[in-house]
Residue frames as qw, qx, qy, qz and C-alpha x, y, z in Angstrom:
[[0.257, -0.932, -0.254, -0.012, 113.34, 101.70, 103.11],
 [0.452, 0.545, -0.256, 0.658, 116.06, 104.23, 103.06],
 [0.743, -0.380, -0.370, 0.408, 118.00, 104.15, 106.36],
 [0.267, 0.851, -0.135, 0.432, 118.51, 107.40, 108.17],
 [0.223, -0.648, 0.430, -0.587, 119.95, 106.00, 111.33],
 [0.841, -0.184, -0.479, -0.174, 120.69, 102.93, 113.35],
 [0.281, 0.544, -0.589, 0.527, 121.66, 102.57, 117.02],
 [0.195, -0.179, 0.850, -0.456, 120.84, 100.28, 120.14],
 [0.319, 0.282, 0.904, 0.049, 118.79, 97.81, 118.60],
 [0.377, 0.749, 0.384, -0.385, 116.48, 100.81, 117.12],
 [0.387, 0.219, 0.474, 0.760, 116.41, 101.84, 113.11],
 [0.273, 0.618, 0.022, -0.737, 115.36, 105.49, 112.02],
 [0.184, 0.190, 0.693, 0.671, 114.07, 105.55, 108.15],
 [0.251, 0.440, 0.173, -0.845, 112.22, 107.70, 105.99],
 [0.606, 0.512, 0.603, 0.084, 109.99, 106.94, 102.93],
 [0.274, -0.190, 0.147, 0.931, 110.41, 108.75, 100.23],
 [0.216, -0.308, -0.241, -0.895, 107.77, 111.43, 98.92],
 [0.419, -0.280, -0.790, 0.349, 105.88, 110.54, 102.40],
 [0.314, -0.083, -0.001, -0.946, 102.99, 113.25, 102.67],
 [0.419, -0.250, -0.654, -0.578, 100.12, 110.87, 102.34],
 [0.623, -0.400, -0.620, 0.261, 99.28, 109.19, 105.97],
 [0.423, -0.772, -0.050, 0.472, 101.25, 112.37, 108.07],
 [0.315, 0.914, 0.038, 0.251, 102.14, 115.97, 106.56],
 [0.333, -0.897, 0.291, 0.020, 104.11, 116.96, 109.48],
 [0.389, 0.544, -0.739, 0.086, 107.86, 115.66, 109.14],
 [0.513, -0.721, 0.364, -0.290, 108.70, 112.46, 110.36],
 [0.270, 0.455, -0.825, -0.197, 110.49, 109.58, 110.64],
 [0.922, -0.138, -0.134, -0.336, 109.49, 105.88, 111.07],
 [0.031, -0.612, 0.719, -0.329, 111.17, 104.08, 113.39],
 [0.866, -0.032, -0.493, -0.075, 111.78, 99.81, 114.02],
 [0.316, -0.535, 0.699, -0.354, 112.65, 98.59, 117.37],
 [0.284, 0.151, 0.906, -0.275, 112.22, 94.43, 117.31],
 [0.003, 0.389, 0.725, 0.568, 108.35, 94.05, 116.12],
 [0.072, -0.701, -0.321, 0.633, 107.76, 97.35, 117.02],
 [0.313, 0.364, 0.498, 0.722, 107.06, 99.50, 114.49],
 [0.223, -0.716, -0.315, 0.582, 106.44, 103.60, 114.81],
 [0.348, 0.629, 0.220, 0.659, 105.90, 106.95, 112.69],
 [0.377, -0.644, -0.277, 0.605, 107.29, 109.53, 115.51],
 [0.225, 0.964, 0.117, 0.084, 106.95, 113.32, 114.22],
 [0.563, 0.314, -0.352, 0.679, 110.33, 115.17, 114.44],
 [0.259, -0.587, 0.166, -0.749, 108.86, 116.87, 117.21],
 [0.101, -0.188, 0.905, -0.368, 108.51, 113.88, 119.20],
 [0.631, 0.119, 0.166, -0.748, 104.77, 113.42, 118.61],
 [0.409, 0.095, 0.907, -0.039, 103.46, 109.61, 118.25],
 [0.503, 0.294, -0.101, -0.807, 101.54, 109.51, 115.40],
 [0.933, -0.089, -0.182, -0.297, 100.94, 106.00, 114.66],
 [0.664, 0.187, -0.627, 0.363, 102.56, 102.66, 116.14],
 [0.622, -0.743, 0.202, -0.140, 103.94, 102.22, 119.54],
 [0.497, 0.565, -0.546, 0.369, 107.42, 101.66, 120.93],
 [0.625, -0.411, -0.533, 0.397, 108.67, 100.66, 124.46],
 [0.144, -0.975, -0.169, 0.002, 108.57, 103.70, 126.65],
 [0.608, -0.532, 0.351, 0.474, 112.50, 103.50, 126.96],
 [0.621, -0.014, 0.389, 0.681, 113.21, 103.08, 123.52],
 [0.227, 0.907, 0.273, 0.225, 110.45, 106.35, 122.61],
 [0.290, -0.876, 0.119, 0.367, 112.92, 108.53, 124.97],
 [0.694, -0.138, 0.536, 0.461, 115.34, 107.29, 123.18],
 [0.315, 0.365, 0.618, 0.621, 114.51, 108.19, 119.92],
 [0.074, -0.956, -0.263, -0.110, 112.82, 111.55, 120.99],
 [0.560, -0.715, 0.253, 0.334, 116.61, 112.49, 122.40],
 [0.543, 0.213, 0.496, 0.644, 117.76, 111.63, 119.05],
 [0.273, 0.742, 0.445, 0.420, 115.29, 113.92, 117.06],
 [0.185, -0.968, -0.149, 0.081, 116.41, 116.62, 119.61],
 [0.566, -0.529, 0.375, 0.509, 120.09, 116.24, 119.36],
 [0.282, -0.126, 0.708, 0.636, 120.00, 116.05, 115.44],
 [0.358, 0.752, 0.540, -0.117, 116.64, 118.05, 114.34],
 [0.076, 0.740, -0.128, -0.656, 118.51, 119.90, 111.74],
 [0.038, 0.280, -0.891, -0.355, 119.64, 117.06, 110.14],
 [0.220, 0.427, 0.877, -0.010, 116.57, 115.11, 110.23],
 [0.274, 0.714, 0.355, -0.538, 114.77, 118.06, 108.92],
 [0.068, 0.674, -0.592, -0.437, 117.33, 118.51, 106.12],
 [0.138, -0.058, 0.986, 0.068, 116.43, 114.77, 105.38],
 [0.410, 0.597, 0.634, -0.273, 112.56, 115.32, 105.18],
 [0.007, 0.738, -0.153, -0.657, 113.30, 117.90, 102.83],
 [0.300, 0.454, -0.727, -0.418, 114.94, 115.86, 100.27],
 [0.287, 0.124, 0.938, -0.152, 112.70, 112.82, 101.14],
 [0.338, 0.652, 0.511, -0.446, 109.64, 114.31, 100.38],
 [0.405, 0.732, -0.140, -0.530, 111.04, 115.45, 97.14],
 [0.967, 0.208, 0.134, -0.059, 112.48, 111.91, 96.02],
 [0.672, 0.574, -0.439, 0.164, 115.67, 112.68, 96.21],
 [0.611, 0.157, -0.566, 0.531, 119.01, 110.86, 98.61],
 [0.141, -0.838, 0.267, -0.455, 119.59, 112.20, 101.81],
 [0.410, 0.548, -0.613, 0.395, 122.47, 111.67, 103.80],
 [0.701, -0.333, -0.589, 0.223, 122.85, 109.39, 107.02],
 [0.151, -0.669, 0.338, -0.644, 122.86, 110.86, 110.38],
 [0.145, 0.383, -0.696, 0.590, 125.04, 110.00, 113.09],
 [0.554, -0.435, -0.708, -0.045, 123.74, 107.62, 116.06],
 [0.439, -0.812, -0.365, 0.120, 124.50, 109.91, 118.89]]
């Protein structure tokens, strides 16, 4: 799974060409055996996370929704995209 992001115990990754399941952009996110697809908009869409580590990772997608958007972009079209910063 191509890593866009790792930082207090929580990974960010995206799939690539990732349309089937959820249209909207997002990312999929590992905490422990947790396991989450969080829109870039913060929106739960499947999975579940501790309530600490969702802020967490909803503060992210706000601090660095250009870049993660710039990532879906080139995810969804199979190609690289570049790592973004933990905070």
């Amino acid at each position: 799974m191509p890593e866009l992001s790792r930082f207090a115990g929580i990974v960010i990754y995206m799939l690539f060409k990732d349309i089937q399941h959820h249209n909207k952009p997002h990312v999929h996110v590992c905490y422990g055996e947790y396991e989450a697809s969080i829109g870039v908009d913060g929106e739960l869409l499947a999975g579940s996370l501790p309530r600490k580590q969702m802020k967490i990772v909803i503060g992210w997608l706000a601090l660095h929704e250009e870049e993660v958007y710039a990532a879906w972009n080139k995810a969804v079209q199979g190609e690289h995209f570049n790592k973004v910063d933990a905070m």
